[in-house]
PDB file of N, CA, C and O in Angstrom:
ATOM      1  N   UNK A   1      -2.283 -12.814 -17.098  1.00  0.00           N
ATOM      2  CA  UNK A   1      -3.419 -13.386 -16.418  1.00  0.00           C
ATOM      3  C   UNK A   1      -4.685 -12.828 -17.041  1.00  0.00           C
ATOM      4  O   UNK A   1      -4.876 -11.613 -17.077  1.00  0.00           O
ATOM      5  N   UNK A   2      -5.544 -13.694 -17.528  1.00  0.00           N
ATOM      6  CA  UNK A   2      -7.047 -12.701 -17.942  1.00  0.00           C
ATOM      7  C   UNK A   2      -7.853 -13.766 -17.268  1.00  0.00           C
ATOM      8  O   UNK A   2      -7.534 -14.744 -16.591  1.00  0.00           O
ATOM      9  N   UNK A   3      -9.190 -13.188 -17.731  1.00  0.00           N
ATOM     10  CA  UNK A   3     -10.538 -13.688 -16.543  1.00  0.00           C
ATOM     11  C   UNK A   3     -10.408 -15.218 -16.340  1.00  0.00           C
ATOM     12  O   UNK A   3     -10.703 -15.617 -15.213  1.00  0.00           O
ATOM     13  N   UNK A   4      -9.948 -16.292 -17.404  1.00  0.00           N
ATOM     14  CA  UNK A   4      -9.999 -17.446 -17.726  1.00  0.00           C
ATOM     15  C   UNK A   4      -9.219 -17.786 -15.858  1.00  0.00           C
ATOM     16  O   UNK A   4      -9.777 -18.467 -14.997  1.00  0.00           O
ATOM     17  N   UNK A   5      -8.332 -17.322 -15.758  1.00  0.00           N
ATOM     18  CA  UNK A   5      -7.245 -17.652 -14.830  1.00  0.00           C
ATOM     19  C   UNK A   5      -8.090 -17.277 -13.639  1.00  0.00           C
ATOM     20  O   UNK A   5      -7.958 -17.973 -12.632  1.00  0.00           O
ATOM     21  N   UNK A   6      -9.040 -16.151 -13.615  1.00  0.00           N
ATOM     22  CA  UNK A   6      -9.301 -15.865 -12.331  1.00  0.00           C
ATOM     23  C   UNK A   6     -10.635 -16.689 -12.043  1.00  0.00           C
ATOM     24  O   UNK A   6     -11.059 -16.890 -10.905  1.00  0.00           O
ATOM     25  N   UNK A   7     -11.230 -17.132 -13.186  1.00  0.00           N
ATOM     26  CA  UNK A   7     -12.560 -18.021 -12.602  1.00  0.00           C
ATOM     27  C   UNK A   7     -12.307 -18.936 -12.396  1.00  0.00           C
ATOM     28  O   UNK A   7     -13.231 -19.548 -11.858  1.00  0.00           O
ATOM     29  N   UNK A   8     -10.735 -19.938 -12.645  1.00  0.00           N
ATOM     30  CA  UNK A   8     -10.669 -21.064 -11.960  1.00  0.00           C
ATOM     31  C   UNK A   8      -9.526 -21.020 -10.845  1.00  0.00           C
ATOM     32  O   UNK A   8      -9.266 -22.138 -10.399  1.00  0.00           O
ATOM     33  N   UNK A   9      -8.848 -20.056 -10.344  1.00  0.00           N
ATOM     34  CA  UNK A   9      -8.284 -20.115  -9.631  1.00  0.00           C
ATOM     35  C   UNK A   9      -8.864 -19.864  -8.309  1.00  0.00           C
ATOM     36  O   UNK A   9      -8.515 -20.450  -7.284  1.00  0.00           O
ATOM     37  N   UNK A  10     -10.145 -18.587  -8.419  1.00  0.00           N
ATOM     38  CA  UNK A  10     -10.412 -18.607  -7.212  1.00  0.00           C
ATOM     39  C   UNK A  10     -10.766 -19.411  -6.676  1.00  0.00           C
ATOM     40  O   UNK A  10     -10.050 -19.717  -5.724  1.00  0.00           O
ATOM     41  N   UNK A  11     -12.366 -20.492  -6.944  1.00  0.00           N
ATOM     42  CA  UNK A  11     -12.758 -21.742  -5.998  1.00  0.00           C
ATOM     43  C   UNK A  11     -11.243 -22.671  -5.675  1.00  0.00           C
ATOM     44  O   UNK A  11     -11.424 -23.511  -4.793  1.00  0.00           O
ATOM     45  N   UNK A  12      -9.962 -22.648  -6.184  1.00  0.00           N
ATOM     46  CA  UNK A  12      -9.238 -23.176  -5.528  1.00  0.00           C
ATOM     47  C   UNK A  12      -8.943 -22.467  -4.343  1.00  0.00           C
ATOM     48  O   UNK A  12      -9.095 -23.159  -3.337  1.00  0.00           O
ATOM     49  N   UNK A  13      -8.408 -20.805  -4.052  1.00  0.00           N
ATOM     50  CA  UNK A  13      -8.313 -20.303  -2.951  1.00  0.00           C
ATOM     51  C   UNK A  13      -9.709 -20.503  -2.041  1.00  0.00           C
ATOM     52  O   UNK A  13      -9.495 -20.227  -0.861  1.00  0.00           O
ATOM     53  N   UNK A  14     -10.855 -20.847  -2.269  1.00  0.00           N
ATOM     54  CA  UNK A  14     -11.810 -21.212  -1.365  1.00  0.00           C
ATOM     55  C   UNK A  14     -11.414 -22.615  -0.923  1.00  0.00           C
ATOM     56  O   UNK A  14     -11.395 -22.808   0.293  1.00  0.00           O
ATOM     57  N   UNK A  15     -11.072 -23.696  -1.793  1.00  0.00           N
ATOM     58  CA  UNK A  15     -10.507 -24.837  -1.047  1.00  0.00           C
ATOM     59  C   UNK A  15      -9.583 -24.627  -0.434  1.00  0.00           C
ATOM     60  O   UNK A  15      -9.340 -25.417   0.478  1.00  0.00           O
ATOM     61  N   UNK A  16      -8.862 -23.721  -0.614  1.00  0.00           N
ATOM     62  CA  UNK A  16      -7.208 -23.576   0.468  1.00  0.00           C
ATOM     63  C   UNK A  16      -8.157 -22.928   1.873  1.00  0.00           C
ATOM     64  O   UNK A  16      -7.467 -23.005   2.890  1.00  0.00           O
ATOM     65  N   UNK A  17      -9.234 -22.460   2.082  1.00  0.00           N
ATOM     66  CA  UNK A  17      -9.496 -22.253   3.253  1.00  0.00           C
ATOM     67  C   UNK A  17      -9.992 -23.501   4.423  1.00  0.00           C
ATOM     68  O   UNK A  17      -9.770 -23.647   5.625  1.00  0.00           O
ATOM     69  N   UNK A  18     -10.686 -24.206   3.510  1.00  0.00           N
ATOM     70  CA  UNK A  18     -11.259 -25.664   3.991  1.00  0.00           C
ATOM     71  C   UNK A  18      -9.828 -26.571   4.331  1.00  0.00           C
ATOM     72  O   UNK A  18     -10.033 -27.622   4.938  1.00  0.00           O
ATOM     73  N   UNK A  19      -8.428 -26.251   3.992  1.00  0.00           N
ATOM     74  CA  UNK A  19      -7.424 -27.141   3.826  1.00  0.00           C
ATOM     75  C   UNK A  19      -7.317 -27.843   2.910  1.00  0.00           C
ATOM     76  O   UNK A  19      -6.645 -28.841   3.168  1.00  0.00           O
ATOM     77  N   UNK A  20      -7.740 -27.776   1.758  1.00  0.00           N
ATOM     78  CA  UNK A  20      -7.968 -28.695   1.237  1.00  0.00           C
ATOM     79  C   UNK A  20      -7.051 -27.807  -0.774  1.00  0.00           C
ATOM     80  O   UNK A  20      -7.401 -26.823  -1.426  1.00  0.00           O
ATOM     81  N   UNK A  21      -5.909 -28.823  -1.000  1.00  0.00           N
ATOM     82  CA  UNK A  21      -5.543 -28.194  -2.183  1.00  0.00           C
ATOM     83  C   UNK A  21      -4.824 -29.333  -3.317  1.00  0.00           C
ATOM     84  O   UNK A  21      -4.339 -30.400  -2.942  1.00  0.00           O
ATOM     85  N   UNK A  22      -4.847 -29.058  -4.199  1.00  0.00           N
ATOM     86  CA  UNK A  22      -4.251 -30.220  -5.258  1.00  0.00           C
ATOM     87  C   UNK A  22      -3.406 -30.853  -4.552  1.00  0.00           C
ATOM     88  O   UNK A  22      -2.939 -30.237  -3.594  1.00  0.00           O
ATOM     89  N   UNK A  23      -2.858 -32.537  -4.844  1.00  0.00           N
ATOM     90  CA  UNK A  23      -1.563 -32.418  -4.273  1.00  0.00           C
ATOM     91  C   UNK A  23      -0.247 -32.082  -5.128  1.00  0.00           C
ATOM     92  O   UNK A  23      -0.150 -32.598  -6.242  1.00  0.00           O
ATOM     93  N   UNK A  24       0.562 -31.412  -4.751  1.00  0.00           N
ATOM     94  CA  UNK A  24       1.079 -30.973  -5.557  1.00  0.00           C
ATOM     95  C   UNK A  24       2.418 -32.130  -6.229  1.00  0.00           C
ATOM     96  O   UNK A  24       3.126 -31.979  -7.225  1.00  0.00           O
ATOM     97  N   UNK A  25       2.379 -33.159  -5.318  1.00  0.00           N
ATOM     98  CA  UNK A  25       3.338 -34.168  -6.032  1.00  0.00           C
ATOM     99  C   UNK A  25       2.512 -34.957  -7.700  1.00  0.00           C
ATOM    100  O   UNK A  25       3.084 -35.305  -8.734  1.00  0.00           O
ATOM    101  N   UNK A  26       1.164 -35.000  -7.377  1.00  0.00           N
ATOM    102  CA  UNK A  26       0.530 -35.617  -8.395  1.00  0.00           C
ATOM    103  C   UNK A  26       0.469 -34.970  -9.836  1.00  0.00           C
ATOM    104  O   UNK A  26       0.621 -35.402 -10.979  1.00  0.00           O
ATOM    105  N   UNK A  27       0.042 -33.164  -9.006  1.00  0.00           N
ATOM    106  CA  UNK A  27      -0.149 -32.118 -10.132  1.00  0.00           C
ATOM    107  C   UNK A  27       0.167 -30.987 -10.028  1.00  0.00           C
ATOM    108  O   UNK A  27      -0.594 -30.083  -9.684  1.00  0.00           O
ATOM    109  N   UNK A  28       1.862 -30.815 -10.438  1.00  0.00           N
ATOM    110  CA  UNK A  28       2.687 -29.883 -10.262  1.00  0.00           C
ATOM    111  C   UNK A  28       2.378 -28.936 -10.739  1.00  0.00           C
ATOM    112  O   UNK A  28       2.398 -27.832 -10.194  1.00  0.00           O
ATOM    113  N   UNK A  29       2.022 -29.183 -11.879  1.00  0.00           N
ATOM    114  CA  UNK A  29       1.863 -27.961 -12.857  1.00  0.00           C
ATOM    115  C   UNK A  29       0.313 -27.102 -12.378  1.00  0.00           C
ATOM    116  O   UNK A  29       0.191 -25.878 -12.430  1.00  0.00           O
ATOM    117  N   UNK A  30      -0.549 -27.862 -12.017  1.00  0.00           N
ATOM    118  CA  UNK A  30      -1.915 -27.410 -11.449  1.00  0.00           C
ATOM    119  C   UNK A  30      -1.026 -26.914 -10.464  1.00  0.00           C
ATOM    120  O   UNK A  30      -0.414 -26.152 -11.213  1.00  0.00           O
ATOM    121  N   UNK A  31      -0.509 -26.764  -9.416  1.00  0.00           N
ATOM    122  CA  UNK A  31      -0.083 -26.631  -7.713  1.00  0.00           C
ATOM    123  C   UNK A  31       0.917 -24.992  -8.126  1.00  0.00           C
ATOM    124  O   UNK A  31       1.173 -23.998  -7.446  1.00  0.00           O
ATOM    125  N   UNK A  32       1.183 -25.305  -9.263  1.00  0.00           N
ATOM    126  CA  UNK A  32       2.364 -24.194  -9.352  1.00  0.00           C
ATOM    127  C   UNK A  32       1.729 -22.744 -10.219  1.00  0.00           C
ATOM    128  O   UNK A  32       2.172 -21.611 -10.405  1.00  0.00           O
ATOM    129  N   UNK A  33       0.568 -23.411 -10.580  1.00  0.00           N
ATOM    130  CA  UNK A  33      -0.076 -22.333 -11.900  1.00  0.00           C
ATOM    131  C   UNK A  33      -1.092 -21.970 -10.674  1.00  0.00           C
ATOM    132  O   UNK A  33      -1.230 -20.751 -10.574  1.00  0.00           O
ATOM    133  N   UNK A  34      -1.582 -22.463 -10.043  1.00  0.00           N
ATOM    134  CA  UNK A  34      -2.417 -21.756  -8.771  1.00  0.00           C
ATOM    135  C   UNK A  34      -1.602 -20.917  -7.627  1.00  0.00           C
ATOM    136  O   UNK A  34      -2.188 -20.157  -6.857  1.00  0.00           O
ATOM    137  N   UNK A  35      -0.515 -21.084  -7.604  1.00  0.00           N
ATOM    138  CA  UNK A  35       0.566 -20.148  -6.751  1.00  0.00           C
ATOM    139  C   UNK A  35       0.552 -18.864  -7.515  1.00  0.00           C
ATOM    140  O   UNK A  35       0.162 -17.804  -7.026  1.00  0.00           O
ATOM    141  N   UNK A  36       1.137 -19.049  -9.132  1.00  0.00           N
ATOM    142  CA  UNK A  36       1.596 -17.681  -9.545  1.00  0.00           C
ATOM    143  C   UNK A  36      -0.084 -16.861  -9.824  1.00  0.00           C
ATOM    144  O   UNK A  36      -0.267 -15.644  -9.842  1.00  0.00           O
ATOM    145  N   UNK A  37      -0.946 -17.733  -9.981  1.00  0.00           N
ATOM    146  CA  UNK A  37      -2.090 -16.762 -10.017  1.00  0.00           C
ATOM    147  C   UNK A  37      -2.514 -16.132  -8.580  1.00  0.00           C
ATOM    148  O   UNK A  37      -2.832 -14.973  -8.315  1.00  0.00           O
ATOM    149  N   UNK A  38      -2.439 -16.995  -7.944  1.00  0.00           N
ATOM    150  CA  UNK A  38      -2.391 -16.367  -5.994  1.00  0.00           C
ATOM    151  C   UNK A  38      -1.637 -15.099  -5.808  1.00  0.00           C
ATOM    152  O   UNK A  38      -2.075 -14.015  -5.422  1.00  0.00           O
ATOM    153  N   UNK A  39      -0.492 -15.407  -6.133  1.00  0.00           N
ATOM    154  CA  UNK A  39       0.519 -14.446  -5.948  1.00  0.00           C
ATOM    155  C   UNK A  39       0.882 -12.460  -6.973  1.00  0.00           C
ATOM    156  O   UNK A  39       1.641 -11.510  -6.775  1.00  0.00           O
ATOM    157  N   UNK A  40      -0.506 -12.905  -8.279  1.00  0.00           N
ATOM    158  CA  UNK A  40      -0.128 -11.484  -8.684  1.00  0.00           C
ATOM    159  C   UNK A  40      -0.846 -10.523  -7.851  1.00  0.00           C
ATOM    160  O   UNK A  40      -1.915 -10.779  -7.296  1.00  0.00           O
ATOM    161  N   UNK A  41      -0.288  -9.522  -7.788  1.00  0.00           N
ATOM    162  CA  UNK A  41      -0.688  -8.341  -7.047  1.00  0.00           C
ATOM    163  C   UNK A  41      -2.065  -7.778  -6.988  1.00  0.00           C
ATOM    164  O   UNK A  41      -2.247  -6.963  -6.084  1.00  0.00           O
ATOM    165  N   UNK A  42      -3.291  -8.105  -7.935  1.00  0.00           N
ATOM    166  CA  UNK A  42      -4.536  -8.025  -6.981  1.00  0.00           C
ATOM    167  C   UNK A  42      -5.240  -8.839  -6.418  1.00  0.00           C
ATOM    168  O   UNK A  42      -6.015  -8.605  -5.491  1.00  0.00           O
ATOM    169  N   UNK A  43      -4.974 -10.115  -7.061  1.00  0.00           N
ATOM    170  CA  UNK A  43      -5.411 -11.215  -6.077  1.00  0.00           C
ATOM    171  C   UNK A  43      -4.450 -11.264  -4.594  1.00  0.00           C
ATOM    172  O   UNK A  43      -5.012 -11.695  -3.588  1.00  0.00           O
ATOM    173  N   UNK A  44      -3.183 -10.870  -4.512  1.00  0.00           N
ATOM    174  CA  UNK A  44      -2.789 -11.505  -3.419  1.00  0.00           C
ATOM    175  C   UNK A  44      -3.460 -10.255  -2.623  1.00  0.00           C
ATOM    176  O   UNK A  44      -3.616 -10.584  -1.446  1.00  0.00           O
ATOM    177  N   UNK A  45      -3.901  -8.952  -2.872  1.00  0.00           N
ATOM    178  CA  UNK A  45      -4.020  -8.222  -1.901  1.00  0.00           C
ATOM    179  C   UNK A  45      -5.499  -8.388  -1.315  1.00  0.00           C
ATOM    180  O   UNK A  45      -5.870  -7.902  -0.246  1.00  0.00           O
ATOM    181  N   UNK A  46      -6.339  -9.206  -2.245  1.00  0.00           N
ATOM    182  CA  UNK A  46      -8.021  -9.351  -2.419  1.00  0.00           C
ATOM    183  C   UNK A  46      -7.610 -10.545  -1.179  1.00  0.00           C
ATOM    184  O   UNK A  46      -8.077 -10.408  -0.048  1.00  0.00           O
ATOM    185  N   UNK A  47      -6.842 -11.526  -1.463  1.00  0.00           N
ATOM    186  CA  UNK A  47      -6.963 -12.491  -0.693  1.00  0.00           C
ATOM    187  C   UNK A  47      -6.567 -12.431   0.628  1.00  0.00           C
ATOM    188  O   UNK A  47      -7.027 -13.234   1.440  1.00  0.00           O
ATOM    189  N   UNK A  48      -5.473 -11.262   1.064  1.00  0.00           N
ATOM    190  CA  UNK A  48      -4.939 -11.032   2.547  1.00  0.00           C
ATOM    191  C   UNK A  48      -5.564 -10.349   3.124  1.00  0.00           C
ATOM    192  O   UNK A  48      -5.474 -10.397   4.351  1.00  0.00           O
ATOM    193  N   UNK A  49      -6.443  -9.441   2.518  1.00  0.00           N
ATOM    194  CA  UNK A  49      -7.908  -9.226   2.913  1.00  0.00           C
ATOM    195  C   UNK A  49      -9.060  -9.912   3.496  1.00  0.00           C
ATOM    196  O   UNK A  49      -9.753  -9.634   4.475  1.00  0.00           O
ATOM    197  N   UNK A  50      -9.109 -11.179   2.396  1.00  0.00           N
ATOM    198  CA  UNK A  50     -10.478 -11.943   2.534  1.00  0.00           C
ATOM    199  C   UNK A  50      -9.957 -13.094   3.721  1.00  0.00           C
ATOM    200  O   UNK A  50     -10.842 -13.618   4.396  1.00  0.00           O
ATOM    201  N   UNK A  51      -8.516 -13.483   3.970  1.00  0.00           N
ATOM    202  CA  UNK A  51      -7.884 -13.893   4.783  1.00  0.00           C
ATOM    203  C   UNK A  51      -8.113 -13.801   6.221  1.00  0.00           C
ATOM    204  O   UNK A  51      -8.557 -14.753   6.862  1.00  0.00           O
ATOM    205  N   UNK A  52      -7.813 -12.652   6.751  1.00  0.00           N
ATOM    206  CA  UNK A  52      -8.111 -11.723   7.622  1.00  0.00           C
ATOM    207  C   UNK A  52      -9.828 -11.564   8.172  1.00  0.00           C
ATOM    208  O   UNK A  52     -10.204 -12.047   9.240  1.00  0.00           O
ATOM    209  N   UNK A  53     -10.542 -10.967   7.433  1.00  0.00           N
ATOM    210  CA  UNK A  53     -11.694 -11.262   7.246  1.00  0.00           C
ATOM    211  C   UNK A  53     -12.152 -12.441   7.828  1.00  0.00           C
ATOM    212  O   UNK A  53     -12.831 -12.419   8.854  1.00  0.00           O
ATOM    213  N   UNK A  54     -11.786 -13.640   7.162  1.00  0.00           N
ATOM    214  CA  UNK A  54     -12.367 -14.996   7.258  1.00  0.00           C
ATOM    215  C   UNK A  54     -12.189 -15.304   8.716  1.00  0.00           C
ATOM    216  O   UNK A  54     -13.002 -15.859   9.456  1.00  0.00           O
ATOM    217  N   UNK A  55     -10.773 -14.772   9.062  1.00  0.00           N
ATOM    218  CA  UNK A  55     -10.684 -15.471  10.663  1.00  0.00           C
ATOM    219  C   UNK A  55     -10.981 -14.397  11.384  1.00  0.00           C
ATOM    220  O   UNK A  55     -10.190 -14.413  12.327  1.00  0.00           O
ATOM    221  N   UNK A  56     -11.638 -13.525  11.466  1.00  0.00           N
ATOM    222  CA  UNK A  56     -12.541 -12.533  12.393  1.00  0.00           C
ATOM    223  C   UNK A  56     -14.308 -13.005  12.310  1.00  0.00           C
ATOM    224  O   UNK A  56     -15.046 -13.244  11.355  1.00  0.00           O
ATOM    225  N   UNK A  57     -14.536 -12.994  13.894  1.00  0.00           N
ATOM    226  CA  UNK A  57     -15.489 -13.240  14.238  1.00  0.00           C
ATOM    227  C   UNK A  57     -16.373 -11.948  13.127  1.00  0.00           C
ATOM    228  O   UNK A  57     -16.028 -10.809  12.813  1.00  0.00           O
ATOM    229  N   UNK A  58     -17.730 -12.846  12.734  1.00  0.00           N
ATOM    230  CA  UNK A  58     -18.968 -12.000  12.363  1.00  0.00           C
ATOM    231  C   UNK A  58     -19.326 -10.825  12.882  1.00  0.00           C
ATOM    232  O   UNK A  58     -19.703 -10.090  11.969  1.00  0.00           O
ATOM    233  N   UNK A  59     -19.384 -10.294  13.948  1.00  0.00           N
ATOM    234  CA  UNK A  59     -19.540  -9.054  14.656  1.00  0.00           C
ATOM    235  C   UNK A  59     -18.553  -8.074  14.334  1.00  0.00           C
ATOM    236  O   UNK A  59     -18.561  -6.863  14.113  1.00  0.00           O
ATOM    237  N   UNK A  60     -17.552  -9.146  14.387  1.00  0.00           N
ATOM    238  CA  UNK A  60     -15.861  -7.696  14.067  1.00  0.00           C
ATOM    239  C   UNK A  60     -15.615  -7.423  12.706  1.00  0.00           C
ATOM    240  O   UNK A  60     -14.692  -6.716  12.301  1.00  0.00           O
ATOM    241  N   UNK A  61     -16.490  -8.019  11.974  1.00  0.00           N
ATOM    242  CA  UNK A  61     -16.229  -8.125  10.522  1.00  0.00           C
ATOM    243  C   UNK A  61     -16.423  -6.631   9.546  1.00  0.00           C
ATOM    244  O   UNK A  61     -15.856  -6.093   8.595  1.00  0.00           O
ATOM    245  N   UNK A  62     -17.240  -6.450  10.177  1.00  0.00           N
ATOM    246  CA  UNK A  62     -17.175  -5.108   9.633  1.00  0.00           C
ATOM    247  C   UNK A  62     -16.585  -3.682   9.841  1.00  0.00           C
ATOM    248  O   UNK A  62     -16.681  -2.670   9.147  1.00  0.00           O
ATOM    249  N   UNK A  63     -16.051  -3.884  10.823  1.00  0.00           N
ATOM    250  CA  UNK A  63     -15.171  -2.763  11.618  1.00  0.00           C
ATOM    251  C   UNK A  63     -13.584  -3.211  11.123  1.00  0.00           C
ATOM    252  O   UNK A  63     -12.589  -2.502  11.272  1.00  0.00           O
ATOM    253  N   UNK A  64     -13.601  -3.995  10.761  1.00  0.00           N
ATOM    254  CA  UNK A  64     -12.484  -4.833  10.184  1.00  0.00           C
ATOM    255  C   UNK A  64     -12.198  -4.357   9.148  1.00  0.00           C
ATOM    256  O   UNK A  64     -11.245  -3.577   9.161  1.00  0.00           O
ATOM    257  N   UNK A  65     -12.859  -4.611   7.909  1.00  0.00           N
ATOM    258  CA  UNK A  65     -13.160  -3.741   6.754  1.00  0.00           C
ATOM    259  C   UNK A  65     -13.248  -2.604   6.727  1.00  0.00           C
ATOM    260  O   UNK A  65     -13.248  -2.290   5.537  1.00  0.00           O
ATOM    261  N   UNK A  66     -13.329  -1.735   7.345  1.00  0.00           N
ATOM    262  CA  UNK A  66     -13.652  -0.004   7.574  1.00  0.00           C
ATOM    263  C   UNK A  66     -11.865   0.291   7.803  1.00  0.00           C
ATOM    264  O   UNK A  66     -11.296   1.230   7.248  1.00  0.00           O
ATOM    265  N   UNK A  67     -11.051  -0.849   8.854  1.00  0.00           N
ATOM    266  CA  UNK A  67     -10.136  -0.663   9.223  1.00  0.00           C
ATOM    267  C   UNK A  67      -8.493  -0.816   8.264  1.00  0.00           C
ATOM    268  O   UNK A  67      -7.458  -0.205   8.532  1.00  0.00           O
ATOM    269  N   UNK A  68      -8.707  -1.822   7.122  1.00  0.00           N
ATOM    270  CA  UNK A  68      -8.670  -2.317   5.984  1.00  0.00           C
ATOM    271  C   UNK A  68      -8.926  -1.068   4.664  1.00  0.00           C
ATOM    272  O   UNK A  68      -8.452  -0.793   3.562  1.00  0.00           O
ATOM    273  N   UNK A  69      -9.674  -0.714   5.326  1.00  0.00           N
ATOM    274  CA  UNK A  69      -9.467   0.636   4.309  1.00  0.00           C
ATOM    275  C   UNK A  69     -10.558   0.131   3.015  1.00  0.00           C
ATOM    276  O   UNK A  69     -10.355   0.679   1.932  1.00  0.00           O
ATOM    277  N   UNK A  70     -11.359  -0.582   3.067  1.00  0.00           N
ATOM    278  CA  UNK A  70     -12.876  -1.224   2.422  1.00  0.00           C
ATOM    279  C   UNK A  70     -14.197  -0.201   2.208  1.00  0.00           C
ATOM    280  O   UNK A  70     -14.415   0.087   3.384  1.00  0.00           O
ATOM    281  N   UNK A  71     -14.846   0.262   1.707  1.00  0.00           N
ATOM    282  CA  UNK A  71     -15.643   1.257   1.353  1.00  0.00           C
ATOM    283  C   UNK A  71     -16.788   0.568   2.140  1.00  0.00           C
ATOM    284  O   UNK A  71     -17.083  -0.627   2.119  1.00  0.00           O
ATOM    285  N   UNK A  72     -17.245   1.356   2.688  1.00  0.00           N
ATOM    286  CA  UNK A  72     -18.754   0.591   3.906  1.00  0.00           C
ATOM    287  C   UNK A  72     -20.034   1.535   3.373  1.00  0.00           C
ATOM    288  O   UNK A  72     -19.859   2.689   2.980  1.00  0.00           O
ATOM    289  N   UNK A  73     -21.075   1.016   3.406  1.00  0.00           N
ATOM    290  CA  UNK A  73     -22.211   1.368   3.369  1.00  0.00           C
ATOM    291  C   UNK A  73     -22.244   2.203   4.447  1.00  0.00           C
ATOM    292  O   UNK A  73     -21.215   2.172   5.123  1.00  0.00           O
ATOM    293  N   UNK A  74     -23.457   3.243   4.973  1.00  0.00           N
ATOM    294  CA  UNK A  74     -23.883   3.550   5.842  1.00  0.00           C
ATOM    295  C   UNK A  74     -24.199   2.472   7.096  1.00  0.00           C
ATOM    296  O   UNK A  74     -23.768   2.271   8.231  1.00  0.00           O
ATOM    297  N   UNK A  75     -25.345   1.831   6.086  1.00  0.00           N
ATOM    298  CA  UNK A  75     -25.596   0.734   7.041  1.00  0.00           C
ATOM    299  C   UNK A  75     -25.667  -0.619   6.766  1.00  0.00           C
ATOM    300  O   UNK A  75     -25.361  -0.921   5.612  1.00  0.00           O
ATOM    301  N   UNK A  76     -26.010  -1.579   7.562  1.00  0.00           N
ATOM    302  CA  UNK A  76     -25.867  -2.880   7.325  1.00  0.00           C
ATOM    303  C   UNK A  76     -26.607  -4.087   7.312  1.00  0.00           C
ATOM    304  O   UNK A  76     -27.055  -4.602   8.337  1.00  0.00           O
ATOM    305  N   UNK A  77     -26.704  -4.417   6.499  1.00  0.00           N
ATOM    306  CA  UNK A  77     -28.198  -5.580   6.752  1.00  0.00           C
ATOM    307  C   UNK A  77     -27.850  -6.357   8.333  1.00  0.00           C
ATOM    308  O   UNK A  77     -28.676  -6.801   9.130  1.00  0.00           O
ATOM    309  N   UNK A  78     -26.331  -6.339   8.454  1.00  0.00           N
ATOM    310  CA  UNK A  78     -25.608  -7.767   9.400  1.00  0.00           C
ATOM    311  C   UNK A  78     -26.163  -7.172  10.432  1.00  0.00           C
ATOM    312  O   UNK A  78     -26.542  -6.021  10.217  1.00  0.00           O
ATOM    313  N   UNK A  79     -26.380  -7.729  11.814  1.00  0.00           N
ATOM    314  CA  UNK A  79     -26.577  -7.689  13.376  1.00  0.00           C
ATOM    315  C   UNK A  79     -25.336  -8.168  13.616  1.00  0.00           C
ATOM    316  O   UNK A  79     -24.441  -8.474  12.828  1.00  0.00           O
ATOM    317  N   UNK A  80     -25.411  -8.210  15.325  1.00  0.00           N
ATOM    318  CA  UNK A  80     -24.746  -8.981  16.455  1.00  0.00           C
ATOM    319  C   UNK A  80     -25.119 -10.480  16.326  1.00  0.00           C
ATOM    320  O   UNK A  80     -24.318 -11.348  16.671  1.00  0.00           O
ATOM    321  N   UNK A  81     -26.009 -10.693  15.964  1.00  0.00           N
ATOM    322  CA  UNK A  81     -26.492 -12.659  15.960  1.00  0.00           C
ATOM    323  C   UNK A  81     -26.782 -12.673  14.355  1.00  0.00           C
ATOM    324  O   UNK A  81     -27.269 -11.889  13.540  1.00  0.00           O
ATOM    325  N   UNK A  82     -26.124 -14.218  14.335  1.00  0.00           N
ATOM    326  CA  UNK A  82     -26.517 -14.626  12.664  1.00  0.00           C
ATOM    327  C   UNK A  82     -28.216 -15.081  12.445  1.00  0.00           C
ATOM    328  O   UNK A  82     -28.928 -15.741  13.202  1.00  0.00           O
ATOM    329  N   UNK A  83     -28.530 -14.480  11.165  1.00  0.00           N
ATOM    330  CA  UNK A  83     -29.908 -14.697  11.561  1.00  0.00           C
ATOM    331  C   UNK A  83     -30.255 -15.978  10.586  1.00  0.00           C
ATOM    332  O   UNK A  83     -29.511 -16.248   9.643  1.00  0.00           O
ATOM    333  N   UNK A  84     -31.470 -16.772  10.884  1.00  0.00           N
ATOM    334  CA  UNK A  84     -31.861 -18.059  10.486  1.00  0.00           C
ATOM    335  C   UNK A  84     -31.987 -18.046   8.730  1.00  0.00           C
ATOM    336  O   UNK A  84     -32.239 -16.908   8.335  1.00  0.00           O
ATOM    337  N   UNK A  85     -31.887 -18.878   7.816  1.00  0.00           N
ATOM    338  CA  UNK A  85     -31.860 -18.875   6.679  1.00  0.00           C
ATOM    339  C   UNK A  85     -33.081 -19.203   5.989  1.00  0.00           C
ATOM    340  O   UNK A  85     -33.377 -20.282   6.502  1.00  0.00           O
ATOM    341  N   UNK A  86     -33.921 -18.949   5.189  1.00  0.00           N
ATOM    342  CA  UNK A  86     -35.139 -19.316   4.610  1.00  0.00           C
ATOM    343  C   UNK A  86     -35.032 -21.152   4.404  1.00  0.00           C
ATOM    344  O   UNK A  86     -36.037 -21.835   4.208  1.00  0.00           O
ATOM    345  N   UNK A  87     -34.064 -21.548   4.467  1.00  0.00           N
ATOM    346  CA  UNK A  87     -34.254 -23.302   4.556  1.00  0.00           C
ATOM    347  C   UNK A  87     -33.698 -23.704   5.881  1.00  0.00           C
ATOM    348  O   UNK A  87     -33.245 -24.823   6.125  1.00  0.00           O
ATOM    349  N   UNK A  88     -33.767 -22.718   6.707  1.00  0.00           N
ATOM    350  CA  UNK A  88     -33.846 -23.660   7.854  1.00  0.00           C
ATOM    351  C   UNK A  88     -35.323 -24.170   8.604  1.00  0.00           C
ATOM    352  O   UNK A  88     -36.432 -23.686   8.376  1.00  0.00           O
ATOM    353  N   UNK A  89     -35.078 -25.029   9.339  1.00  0.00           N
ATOM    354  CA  UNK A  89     -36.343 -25.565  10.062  1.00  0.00           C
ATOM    355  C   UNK A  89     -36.736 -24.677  11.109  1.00  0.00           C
ATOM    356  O   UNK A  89     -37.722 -24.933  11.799  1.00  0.00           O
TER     357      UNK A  89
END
């Protein structure tokens, strides 16, 4: 596996969060070459991480990570409420 594999495999694990993934009857070989890159040992551990993560509420997110065994800052830009984005209205 070198970088080539990991810059296009990941935005596929971002579509596997949306549900959304090749189909694999159309494009086996795409469906099967995104498994074994999923599956080597620092992506799968980056991803059962970011997994986890993803389905914890914003507030728990960081106590989550501390718990995970994740290196934490002191402190944190994040709050309790998400705050508004420079393009919002």
């Amino acid at each position: 596996m070198g970088l080539a594999d990991i810059a296009v495999a990941v935005p596929f694990r971002n579509a596997a969060w949306v549900r959304w993934m090749p189909d694999a009857s159309r494009w086996p070989k795409t469906a099967a070459w995104i498994a074994r890159v999923d599956a080597t040992p620092p992506l799968a551990e980056i991803n059962a991480i970011a997994d986890r993560l993803a389905r914890t509420a914003p507030p728990r997110q960081r106590a989550l990570a501390g718990e995970l065994g994740l290196a934490l800052s002191e402190t944190s830009l994040g709050g309790e409420e998400p705050r508004r984005g420079p393009m919002t209205a």
